[in-house]
N, C-alpha and C positions, 0 to 999 in steps of 0.2 A: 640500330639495335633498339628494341622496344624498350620503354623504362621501366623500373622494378616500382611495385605500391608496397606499401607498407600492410596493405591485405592480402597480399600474396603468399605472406606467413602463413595465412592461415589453411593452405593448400598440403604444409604439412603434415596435419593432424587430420584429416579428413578421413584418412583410412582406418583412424582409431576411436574418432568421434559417434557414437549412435544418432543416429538421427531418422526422422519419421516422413518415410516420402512423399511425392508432391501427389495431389489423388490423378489416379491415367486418366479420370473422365469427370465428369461434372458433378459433384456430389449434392443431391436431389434435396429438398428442403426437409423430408422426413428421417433422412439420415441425419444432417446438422443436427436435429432434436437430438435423436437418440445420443451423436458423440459429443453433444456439448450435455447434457443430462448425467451420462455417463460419467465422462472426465470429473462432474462437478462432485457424485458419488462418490469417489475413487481418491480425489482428492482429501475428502473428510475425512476419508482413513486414516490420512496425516493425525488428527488428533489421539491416537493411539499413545500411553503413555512407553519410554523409551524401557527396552527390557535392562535390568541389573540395575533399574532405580528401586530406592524404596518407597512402600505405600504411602499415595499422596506429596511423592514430591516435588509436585509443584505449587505445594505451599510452604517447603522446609528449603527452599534452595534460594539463598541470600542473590537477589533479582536486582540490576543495575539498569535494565531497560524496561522498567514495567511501564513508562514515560510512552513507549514507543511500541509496543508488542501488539497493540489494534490495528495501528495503522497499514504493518505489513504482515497480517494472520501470523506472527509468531506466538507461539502456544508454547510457554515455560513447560519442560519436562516431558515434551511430547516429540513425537517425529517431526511435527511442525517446531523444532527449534527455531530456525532459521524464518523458519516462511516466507516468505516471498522476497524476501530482499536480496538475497543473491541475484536473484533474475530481473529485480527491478533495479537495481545498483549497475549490474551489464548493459540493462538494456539503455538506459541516460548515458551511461559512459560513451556507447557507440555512437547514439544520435550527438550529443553532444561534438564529439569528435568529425560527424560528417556536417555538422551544421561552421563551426567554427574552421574548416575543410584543413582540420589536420590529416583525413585520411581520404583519398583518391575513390569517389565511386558511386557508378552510374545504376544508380536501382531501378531504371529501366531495363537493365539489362539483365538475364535473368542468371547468367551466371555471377556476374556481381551481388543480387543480392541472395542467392545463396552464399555465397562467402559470407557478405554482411551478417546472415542469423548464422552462419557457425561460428562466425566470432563472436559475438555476444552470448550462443551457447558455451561456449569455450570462458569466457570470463564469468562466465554464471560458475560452472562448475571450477574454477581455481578459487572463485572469494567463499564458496561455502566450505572448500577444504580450508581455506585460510578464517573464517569465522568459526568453525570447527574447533581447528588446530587449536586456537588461542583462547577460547571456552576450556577445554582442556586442561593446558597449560596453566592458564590464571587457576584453577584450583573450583573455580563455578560448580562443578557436581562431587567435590570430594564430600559433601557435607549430606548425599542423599545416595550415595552407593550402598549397595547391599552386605554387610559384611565387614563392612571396611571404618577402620579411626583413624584418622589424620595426626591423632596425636600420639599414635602406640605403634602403629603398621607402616610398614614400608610402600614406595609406590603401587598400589595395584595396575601396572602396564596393560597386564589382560584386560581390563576392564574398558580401561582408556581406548585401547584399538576398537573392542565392540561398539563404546559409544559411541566411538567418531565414525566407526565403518555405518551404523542406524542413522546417524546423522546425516551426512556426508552422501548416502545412497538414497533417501524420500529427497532430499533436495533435487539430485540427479534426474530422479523421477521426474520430480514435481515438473522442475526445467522442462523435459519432454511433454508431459501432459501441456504446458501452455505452448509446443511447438505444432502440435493436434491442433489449436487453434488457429497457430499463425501459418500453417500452412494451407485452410481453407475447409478444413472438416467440422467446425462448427461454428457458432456466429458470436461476432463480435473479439478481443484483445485474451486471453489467456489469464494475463496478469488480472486485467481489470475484472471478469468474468470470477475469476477465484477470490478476488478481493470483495467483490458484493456478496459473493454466497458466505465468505465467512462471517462477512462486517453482520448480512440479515441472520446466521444463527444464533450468533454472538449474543444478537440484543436481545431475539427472544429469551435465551440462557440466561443474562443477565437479570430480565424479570422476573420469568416463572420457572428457574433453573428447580428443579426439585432435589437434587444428590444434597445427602447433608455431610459437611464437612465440619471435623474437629478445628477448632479457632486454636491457632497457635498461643503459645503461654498460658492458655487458661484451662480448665475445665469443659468448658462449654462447647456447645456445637451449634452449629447455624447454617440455615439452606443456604444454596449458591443464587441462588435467585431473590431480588432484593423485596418483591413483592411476594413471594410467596412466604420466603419468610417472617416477612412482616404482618402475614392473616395468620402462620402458623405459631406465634410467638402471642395472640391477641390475647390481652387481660382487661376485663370487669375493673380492674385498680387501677386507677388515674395515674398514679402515679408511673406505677408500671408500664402503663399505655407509655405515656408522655416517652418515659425514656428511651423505650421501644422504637417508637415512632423517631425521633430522634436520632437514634441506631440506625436504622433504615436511611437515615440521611447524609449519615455521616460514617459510616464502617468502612473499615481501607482492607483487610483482607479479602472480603469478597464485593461483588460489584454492589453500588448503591444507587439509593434513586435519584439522586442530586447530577450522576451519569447519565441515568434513565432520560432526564428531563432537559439534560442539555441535547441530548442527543437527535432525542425528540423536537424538541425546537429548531434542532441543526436540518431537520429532515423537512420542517416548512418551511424554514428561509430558502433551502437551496430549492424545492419545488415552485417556491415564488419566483426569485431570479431567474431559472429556466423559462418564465413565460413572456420574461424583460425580450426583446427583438425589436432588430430594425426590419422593414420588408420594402426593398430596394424594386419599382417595378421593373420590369425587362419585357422580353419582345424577340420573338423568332424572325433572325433576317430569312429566312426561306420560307417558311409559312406566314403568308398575309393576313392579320388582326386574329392571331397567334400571341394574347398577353399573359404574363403571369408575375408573380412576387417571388422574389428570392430572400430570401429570411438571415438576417445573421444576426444571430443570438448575442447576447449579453453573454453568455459563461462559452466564448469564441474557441477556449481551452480546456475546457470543461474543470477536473480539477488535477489536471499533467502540472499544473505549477506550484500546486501546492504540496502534490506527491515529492515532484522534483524536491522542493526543499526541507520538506520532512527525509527524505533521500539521503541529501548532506549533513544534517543533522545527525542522524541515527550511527550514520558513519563515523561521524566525530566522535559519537559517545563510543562506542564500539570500541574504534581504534583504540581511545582516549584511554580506556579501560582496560583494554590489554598493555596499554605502557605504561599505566601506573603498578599495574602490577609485575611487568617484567625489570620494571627499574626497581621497584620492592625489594625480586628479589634477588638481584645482585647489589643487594645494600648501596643504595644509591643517596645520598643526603636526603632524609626525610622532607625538610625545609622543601628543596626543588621539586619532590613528589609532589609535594602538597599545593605548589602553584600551577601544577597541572590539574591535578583534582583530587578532593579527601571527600572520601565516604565514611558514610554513618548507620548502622545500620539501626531500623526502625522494627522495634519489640514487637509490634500487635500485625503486621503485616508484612516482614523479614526483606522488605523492599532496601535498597541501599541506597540513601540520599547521600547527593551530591551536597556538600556544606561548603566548600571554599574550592576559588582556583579558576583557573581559564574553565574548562568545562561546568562549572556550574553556574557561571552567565551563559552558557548556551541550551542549557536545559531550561525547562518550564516550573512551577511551582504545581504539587500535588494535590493541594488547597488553596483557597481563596483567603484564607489567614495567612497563608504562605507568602503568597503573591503581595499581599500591602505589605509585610516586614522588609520583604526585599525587593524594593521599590525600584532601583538600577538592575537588575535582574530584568523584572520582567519589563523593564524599558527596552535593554539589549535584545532580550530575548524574541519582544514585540516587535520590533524593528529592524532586527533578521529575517525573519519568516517574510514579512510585508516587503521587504527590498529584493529577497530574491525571489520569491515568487511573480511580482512583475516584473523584474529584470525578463527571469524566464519565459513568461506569457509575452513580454515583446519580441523577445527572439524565437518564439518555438514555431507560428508562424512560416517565418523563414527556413526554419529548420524541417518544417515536417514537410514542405509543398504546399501550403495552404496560403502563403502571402497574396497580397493583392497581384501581382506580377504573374504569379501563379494563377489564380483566379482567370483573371483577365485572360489570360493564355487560354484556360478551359472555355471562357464564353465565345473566345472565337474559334475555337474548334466544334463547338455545338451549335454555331450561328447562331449566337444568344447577345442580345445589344443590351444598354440601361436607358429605359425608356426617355428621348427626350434629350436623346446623348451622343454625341459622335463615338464612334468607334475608339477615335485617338484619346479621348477623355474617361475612355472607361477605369486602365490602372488609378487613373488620378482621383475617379470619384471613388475606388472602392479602397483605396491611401487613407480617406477623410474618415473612413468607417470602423474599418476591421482594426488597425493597429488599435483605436479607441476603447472599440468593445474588448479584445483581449487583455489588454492594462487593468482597465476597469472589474472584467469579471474577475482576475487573478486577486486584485484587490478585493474585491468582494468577501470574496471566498476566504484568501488571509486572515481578513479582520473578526469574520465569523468565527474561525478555528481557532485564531489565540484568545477571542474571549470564553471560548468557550474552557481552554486551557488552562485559563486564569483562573476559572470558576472552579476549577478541578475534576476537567473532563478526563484527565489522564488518556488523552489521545482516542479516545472512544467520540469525540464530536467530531475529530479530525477525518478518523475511518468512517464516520455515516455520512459527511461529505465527500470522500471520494467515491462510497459504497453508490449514493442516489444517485451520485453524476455520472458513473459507471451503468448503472443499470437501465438510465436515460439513453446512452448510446448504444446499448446491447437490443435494449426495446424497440428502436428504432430501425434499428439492422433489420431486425426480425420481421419489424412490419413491413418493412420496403421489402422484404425476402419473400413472403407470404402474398402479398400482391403480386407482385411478378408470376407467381406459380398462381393468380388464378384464385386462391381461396381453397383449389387440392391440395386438402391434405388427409392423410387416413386420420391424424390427430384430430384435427376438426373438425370430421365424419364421426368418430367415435365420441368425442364428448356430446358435441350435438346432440347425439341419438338419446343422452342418458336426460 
């Protein structure tokens, strides 16, 4: 009798699962353009604010994860609630699980790994009904519904099913649109492909955002964009200037430039690091004086390990957040809430700081004033990110097919030697190398993103390092894609001509 896997469950759902079929024929390099162009359009629609909110609330809606909302295109108050994290939260959990061989299965095989992506579609779509649900529940939009007092009116239920049903269903979407990509219609990862396009609108928005929004508590109103507002505010009075200016560096409701610049800094380091390489020569055992270099990069992982650990993180806050408030409210000793974690909510920017408790050693500081007061903070904090991100960059490797063993296996299937090398020495020289770079660039990458966090990039240095390393590997596809076809393309024809 044949043995049962543990993926075989997911054989059950398959008839109620949507899913986006494999293409019958080869899909031409001028089609990729078009459905990876597309998907990225369609996507943006996500930013749509959710209907039965009220005007602008996504600056009146008391926010626990403003720490983390760059890193995975989550967009407060919008169809993008969620953003990406359900599908990037499934998709670690699988790899995970196939790398650590808690579950059975041979992705050579192509019914295998079609199971493999319904299962990770499948837990895409349970954790955004589950991140859903418990947004809801905690109370997160009673304070921006249309109509409704929290302190006079009875549940609005109607309300709660539409949200969660807006919610709940672009996630659903979204899930699909990044299966467009994984199943071979357009180029390069889904996830990662969505995570550049927002991380690059974002920062434009962030600078020269022109919408002017009313500042909470006050009077006043100010551009969303940190430079424009700051030419638009410009005074002749010194003094004024000064504070202005000042403003522009330091304002927590809307994005600022002290973001801008970490941001920006994050976008040269990691273009430098990409040019870090070793270039290993090799040598065709079937073609005679047949030489060439094979390249492995410093950033080996590109930034999967640094995602991965913002990944665990976000979860924590998340979870963390729906149990202090479901222990709230079944009157649970306050005392014990509060060693899980007490929020505070901040006047000028309606963000909810973590002040005390296990989860606020695992979050980051807002500022750089923040950061030196709570000094064992951002020790813990520093020294999480940095421990699991290389933990993970030394195992992912192994996990994804890319180890030295793996390698080694591909050059001799390509009769491909290491110049100077026996055949049998090849796993052992390419051991000395890859594990190296991988550790290394995870590292890299870590210590750039928590200073950058330290400084009070509020997760926006984080996302322009996954955003440039993501768009490094899209670029790349693209160009190995475009050679192969030759240089035909109608796209190239037509810009050309202009």
């Amino acid at each position: 009798m044949s043995g049962f896997r543990l993926l075989d469950l997911i054989k059950f759902f398959l008839p109620i699962l949507p899913e986006v079929e494999f293409p019958y024929e080869r899909i031409s390099f001028d089609e990729r353009i078009v459905f990876t162009v597309g998907s990225g359009i369609i996507f943006l629609f996500g930013q749509l604010p959710i209907y039965g909110l009220v005007s602008n609330a996504q600056f009146k809606i008391e926010d626990p994860f403003f720490n983390y909302r760059n890193v995975f295109a989550m967009e407060k108050g919008s169809l993008l609630e969620l953003g990406l994290l359900p599908a990037i939260t499934a998709a670690f959990i699988w790899q995970l699980a196939v790398g650590l061989k808690l579950i059975n299965v041979n992705l050579g095989l192509v019914q295998d790994r079609e199971l493999f992506q319904s299962g990770q579609k499948l837990t895409s779509f349970l954790l955004a009904i589950g991140y859903a649900a418990g947004l809801i529940y905690s109370g997160y939009y009673d304070s921006v519904i249309q109509g409704y007092d929290p302190l006079t009116d009875g549940l609005p239920i109607g309300w709660y099913v539409f949200i969660f049903f807006q919610i709940v269903g672009w996630s659903f979407f979204t899930t699909l649109l990044i299966e467009i990509f994984d199943k071979g219609y357009s180029f390069g990862s889904g996830i990662l492909c969505f995570l550049t396009l927002q991380t690059a609108t974002n920062f434009v928005r962030d600078l020269v955002g022109l919408e002017i929004f009313p500042i909470i508590n006050s009077n006043k109103s100010e551009s969303y964009g940190a430079l424009f507002n700051l030419i638009r505010s410009f005074s002749f009075d010194l003094t004024v200037l000064k504070q202005n200016i000042l403003n522009a560096f330091t304002r927590s409701q809307f994005p600022n430039l002290t973001q801008f610049y970490i941001s920006l800094l994050s976008i040269f380091v990691v273009i430098g690091l990409q040019n870090f390489r070793i270039e290993i020569p090799i040598r065709s055992t079937k073609v005679r004086a047949m030489n060439n270099v094979y390249p492995i990069r410093l950033l080996y992982c590109g930034a999967l390990p640094l995602l991965f650990t913002y990944t665990i993180i976000t979860n924590i806050q998340i979870f963390g957040y729906f149990l202090v408030n479901i222990l709230t409210k079944f009157n649970i000793s306050s005392e014990l809430v509060a060693l899980l974690g007490k929020y505070q909510i901040e006047a000028f920017s309606n963000d909810l700081q973590l002040k005390s408790g296990v989860l606020f050693y695992l979050s980051n500081s807002s500022t750089f004033i923040s950061s030196i007061l709570s000094p064992i903070r951002s020790v813990i904090y520093v020294a999480f990110v940095v421990i699991i991100s290389t933990w993970f960059a030394q195992q992912w490797s192994y996990i994804s097919g890319a180890s030295p063993k793996d390698t080694s296996k591909q050059f001799k299937e390509q009769g491909i030697s290491i110049a100077g090398k026996r055949d049998v020495s090849i796993t052992k020289e390419l051991s000395r190398v890859i594990p190296v770079a991988a550790v290394s660039g995870a590292f890299s990458l870590s210590v750039l993103a928590v200073a950058g966090e330290i400084l009070g990039g509020l997760g926006k240095g984080v996302s322009i390092i996954v955003g440039v390393c993501s768009a490094f590997g899209i670029l790349e596809e693209f160009m190995i894609e475009y050679q192969q076809t030759g240089g035909n393309s109608q796209f190239s024809g037509a810009f050309g001509g202009l």
